[in-house]
C-alpha positions in Angstrom: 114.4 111.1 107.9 115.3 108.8 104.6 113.8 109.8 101.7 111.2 112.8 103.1 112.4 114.8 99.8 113.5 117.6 102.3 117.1 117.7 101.6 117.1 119.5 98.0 115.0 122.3 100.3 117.8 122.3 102.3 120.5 122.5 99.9 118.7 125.3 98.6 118.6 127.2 101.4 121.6 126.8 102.9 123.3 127.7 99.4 125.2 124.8 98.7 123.0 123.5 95.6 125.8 124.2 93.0 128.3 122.4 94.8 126.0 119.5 95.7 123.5 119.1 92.7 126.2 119.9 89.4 127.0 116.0 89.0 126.2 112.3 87.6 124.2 110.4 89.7 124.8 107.2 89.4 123.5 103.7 90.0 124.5 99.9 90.0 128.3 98.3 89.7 127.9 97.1 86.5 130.2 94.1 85.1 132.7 93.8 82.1 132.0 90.0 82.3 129.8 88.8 80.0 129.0 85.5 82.4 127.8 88.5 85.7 124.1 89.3 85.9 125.2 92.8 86.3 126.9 92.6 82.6 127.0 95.8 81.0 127.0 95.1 77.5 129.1 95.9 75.0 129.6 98.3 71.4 127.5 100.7 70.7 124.6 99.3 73.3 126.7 99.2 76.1 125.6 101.1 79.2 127.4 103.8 80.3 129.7 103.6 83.4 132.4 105.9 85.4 135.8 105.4 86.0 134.5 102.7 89.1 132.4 100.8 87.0 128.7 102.5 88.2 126.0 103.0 85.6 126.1 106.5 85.0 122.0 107.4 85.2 121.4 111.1 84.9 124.1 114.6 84.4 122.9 116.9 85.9 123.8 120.6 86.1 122.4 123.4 88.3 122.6 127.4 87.7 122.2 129.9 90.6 118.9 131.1 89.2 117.4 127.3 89.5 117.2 129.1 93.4 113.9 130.9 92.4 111.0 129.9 90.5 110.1 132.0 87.5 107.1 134.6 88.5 104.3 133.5 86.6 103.0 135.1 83.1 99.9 136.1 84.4 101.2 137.2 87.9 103.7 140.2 85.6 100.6 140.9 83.6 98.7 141.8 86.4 100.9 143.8 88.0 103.3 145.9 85.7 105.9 146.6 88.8 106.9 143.0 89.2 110.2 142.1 87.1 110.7 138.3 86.1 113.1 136.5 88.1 116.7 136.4 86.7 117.6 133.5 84.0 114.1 133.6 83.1 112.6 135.7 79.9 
């Protein structure tokens, strides 16, 4: 179903998160004309768009150890055994 927040679970698992989650999410067409209530500005305070004209909201960029959570402080010094996930120190 829509919107269940399920999906980044299965992205996860099916290990396609780099391909699927290493982009810009975007938002809105905004407008170059200053008369449009979607008017994005302009100089320095415009907002930022992509080539089609969407606000650009949020880059974001995903690395393969993102997969697992780091193994808590406490968890590796209680038990001297357990190595930290990789990426994390």
């Amino acid at each position: 179903m829509a919107f269940e927040g399920l999906r980044y679970f299965d992205v996860l698992r099916w290990g396609i998160a780099k391909e699927e989650l290493n982009h810009t999410f975007t938002g809105v067409k905004l407008s170059d004309d200053p008369h449009a209530r979607n008017y994005r500005g302009s100089g320095s305070t415009a907002s930022p768009v992509d080539k089609d004209g969407y606000y650009k909201f949020e880059t974001r960029s995903w690395s393969d150890h993102n997969r697992y959570f780091p193994i808590p402080q406490n968890d590796l010094n209680v038990d001297k055994n357990l190595k930290q996930n990789e990426g994390y120190h």
